[in-house]
ZANUDREN-909746 format. One record per atom (N, C-alpha, C): x, y negated, z negated; atom name. Coordinates in Angstrom, 2 decimals, always signed. Layout:
% ZANUDREN-909746
         X         Y         Z   site
         X         Y         Z     CA
...
//
This chain:
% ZANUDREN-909746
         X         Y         Z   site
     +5.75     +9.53    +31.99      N
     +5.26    +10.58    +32.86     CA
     +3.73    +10.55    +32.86      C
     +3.28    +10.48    +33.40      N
     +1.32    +10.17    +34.01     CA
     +0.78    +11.04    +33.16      C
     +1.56    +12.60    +33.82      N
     +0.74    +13.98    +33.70     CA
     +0.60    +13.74    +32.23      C
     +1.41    +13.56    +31.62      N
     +1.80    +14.09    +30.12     CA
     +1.24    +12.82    +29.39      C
     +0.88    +11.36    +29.90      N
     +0.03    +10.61    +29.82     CA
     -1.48    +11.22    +29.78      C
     -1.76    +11.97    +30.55      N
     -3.15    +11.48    +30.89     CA
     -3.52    +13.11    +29.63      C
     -2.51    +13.89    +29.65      N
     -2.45    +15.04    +28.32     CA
     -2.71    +14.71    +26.85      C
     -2.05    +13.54    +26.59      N
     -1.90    +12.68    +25.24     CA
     -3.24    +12.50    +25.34      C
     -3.80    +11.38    +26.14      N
     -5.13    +11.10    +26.09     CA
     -6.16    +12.34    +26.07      C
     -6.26    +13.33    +26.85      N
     -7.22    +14.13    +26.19     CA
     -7.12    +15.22    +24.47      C
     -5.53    +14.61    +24.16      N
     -5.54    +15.02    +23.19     CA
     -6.71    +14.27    +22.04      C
     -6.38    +12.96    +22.24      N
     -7.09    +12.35    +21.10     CA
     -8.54    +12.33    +21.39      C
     -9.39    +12.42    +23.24      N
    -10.40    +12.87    +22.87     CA
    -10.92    +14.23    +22.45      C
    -10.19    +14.65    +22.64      N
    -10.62    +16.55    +21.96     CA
    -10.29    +16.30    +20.03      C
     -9.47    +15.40    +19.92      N
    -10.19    +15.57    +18.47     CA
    -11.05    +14.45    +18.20      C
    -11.15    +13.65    +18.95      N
    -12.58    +12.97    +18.66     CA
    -13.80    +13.92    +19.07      C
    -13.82    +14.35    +20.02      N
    -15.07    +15.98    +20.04     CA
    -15.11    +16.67    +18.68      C
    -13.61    +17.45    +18.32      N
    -13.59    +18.08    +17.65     CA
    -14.26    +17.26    +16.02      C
    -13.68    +16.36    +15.78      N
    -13.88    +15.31    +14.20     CA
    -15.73    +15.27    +14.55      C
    -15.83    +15.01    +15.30      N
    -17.53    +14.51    +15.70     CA
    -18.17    +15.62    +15.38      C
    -17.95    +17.18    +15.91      N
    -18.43    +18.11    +15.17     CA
    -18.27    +18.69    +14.10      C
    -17.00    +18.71    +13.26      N
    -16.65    +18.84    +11.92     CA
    -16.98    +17.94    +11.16      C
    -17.77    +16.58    +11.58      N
    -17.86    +15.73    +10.57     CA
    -16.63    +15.15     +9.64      C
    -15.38    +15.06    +10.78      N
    -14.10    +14.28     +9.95     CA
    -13.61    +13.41    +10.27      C
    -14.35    +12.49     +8.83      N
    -14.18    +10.98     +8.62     CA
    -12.41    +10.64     +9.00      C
    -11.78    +11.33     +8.66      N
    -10.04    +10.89     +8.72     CA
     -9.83    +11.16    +10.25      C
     -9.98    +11.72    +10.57      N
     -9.40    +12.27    +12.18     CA
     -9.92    +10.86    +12.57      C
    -11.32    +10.95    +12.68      N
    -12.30     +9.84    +13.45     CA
    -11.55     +8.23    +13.37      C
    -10.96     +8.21    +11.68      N
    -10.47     +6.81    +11.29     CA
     -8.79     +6.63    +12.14      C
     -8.42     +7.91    +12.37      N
     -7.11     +7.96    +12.89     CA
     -7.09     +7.48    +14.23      C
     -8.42     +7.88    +15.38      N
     -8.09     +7.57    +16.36     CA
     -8.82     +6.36    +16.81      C
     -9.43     +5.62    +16.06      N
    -10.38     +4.90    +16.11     CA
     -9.43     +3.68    +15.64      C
     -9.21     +2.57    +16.65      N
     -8.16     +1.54    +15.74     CA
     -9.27     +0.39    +15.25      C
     -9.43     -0.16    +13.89      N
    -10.09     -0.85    +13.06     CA
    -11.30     -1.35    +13.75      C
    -10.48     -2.08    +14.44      N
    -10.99     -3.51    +15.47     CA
    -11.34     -3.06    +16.63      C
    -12.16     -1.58    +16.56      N
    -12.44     -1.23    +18.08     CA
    -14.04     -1.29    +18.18      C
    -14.74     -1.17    +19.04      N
    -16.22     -2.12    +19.29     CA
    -16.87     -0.60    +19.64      C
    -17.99     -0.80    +19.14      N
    -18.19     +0.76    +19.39     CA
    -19.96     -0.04    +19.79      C
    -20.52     +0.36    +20.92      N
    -21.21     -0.27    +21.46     CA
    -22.22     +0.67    +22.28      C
    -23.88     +0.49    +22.37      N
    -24.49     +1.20    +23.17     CA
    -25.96     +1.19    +23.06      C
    -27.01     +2.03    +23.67      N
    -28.30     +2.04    +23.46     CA
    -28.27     +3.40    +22.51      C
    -29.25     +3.24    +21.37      N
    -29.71     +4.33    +20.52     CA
    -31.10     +4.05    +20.38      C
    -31.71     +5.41    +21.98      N
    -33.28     +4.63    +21.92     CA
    -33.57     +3.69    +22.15      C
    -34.51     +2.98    +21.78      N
    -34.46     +1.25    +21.69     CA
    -33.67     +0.13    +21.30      C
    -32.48     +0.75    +20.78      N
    -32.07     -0.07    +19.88     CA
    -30.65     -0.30    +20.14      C
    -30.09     -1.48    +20.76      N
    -28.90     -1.81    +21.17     CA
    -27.71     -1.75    +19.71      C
    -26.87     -1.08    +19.66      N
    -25.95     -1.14    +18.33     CA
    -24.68     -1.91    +19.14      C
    -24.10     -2.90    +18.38      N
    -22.75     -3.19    +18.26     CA
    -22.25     -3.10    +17.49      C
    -20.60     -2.67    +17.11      N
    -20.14     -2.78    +15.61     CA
    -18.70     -2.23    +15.69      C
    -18.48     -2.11    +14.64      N
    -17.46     -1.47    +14.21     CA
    -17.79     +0.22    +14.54      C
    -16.21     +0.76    +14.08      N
    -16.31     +2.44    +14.38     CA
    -16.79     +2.49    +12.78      C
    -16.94     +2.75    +11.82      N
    -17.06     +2.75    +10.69     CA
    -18.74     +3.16    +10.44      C
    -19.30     +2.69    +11.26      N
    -21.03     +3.16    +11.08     CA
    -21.08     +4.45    +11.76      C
    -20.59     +4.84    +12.91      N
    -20.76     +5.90    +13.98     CA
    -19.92     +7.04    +12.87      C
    -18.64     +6.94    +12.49      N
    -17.90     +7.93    +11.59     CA
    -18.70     +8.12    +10.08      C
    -19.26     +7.08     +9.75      N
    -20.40     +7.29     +8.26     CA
    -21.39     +8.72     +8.85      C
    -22.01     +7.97    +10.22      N
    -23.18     +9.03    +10.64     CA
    -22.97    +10.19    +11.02      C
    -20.95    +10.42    +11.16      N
    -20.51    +11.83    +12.11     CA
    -20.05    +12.30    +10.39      C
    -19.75    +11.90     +9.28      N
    -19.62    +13.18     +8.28     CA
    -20.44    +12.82     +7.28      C
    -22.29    +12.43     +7.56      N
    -23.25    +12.74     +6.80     CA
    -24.00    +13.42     +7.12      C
    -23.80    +13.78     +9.16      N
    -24.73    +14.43     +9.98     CA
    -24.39    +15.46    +10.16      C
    -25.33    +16.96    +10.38      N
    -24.09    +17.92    +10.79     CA
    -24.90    +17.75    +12.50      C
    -23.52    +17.67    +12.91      N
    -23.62    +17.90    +14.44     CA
    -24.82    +18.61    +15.35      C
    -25.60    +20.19    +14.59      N
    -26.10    +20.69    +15.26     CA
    -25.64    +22.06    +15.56      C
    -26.60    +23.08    +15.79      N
    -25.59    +24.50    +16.19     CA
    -25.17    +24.51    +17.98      C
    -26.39    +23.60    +18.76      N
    -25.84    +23.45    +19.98     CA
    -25.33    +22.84    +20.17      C
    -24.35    +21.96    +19.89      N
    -23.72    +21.29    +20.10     CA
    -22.45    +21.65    +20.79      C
    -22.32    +20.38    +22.28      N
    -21.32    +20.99    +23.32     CA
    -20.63    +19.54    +23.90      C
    -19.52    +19.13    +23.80      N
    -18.97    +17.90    +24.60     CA
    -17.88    +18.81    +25.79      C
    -17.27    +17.52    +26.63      N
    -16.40    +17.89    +27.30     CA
    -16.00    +16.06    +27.77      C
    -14.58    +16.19    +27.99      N
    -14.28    +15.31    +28.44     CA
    -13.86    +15.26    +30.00      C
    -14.74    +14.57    +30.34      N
    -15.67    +14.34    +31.76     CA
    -14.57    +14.08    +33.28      C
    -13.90    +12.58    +32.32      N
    -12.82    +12.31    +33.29     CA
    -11.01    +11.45    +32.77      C
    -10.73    +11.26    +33.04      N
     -9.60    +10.38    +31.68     CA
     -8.17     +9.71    +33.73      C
     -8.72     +8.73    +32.81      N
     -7.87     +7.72    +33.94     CA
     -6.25     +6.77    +33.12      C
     -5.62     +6.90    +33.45      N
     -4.49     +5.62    +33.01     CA
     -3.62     +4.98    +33.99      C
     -3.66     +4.11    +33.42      N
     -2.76     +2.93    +34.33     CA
     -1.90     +2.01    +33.08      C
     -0.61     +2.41    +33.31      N
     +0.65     +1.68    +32.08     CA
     +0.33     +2.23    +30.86      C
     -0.03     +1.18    +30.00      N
     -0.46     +1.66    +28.37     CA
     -2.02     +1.63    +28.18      C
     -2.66     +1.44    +29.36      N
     -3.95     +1.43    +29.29     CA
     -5.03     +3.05    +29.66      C
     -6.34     +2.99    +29.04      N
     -7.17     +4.18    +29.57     CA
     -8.04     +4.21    +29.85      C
     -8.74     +5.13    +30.50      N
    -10.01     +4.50    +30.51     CA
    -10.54     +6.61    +29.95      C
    -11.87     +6.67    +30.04      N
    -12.15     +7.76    +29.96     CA
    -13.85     +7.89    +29.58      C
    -14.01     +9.23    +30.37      N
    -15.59     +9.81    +29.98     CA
    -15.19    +11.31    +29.10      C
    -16.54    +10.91    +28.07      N
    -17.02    +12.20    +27.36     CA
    -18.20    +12.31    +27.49      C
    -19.10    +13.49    +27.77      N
    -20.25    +13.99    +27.61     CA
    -20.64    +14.58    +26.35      C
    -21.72    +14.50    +26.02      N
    -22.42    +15.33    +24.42     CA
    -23.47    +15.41    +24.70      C
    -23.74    +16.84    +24.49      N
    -25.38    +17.69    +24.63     CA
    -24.98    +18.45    +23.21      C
    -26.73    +18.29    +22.53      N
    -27.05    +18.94    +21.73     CA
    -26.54    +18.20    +20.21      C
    -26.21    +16.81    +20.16      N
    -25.78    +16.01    +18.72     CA
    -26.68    +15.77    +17.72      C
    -26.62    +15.68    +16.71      N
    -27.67    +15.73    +15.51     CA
    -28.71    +16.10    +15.69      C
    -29.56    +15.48    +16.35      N
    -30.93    +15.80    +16.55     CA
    -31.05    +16.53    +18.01      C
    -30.32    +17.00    +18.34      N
    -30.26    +17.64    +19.92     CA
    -30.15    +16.61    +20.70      C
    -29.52    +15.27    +20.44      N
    -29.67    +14.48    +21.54     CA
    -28.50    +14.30    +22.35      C
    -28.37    +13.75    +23.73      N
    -27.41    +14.09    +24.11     CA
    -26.53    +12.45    +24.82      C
    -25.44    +12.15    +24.85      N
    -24.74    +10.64    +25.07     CA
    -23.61    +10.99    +26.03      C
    -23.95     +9.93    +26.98      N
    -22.44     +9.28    +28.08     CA
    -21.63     +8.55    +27.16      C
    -20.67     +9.18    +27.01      N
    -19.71     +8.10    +26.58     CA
    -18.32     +7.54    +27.43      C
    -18.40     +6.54    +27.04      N
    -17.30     +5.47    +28.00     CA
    -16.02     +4.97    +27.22      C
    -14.72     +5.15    +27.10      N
    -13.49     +5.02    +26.45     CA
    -12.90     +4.18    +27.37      C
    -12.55     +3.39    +26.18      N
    -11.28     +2.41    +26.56     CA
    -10.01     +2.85    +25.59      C
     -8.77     +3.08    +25.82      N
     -7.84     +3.25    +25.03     CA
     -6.54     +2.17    +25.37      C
     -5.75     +2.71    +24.23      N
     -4.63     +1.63    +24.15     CA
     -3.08     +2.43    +23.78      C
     -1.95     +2.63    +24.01      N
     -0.78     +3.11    +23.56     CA
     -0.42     +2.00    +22.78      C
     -0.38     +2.45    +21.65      N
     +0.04     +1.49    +20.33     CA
     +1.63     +1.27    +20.41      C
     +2.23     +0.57    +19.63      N
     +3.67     +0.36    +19.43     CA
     +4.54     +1.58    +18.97      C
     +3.74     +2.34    +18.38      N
     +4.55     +3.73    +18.19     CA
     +4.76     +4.56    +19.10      C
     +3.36     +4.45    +20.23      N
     +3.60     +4.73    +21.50     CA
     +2.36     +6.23    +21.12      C
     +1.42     +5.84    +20.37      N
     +0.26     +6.78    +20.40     CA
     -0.94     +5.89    +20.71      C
     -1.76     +6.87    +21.30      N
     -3.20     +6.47    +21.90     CA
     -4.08     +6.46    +21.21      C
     -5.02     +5.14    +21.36      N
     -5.66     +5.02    +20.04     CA
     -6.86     +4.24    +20.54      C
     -8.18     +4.39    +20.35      N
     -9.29     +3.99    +21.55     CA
     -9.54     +2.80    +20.88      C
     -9.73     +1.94    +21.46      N
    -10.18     +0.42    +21.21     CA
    -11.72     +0.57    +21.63      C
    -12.73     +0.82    +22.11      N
    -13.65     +0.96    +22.35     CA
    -14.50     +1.70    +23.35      C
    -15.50     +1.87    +23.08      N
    -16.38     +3.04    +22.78     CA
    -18.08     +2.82    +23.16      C
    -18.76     +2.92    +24.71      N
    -19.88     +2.37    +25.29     CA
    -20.50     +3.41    +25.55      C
    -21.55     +4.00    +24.80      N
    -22.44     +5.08    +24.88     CA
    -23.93     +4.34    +25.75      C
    -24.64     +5.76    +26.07      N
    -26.09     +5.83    +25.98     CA
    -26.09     +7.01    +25.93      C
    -27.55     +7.04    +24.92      N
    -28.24     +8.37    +24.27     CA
    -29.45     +8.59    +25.30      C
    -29.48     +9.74    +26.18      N
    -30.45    +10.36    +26.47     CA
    -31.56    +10.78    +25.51      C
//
């Protein structure tokens, strides 16, 4: 069912919002599958990598008191996703486009393979 597709998927980005502002490393590791590429401009500085640096920096950082996401748009087609999140007001008040790719795993949960920011 699409609807209830495209529901699942904003489930797991609302707790990736949510983990990103609580600073929780487990949520973050849950929806984040190992081998997913987490990729973007920070400032000057092009990062590629693993999810594992971005989840170090989301429960050593606290988020911020303004801190506000929303998930922007969320697309699927079969077992595939695509999706936008917005963030105003992150650690240092700064604010990131983010770009999702997801995947329906064999258990048949959604689980983002990668992850293409820029930081305003």
């Amino acid at each position: 069912m699409k609807t209830q597709d495209k529901l699942d998927v904003m489930r797991v980005l609302n707790d990736y919002i949510k983990a990103t502002r609580d600073g929780d490393g487990d949520i973050l590791r849950r929806i984040f599958h190992p081998d997913a590429m987490v990729a973007g401009w920070f400032g000057s500085d092009l990062l590629m990598r693993n999810p594992e640096g971005f989840i170090a920096r989301a429960e050593s950082t606290d988020a911020g008191p303004d801190y506000q996401a929303c998930v922007a748009c969320v697309n699927v087609l079969g077992d595939t996703a695509t999706a936008m999140v917005t963030e105003d007001g992150l650690w240092e008040g700064w604010s990131f486009l983010n770009h999702f790719h997801l995947v329906r795993d064999k258990t048949g949960q959604w689980i983002i393979t990668a992850k293409l920011f820029q930081r305003d």
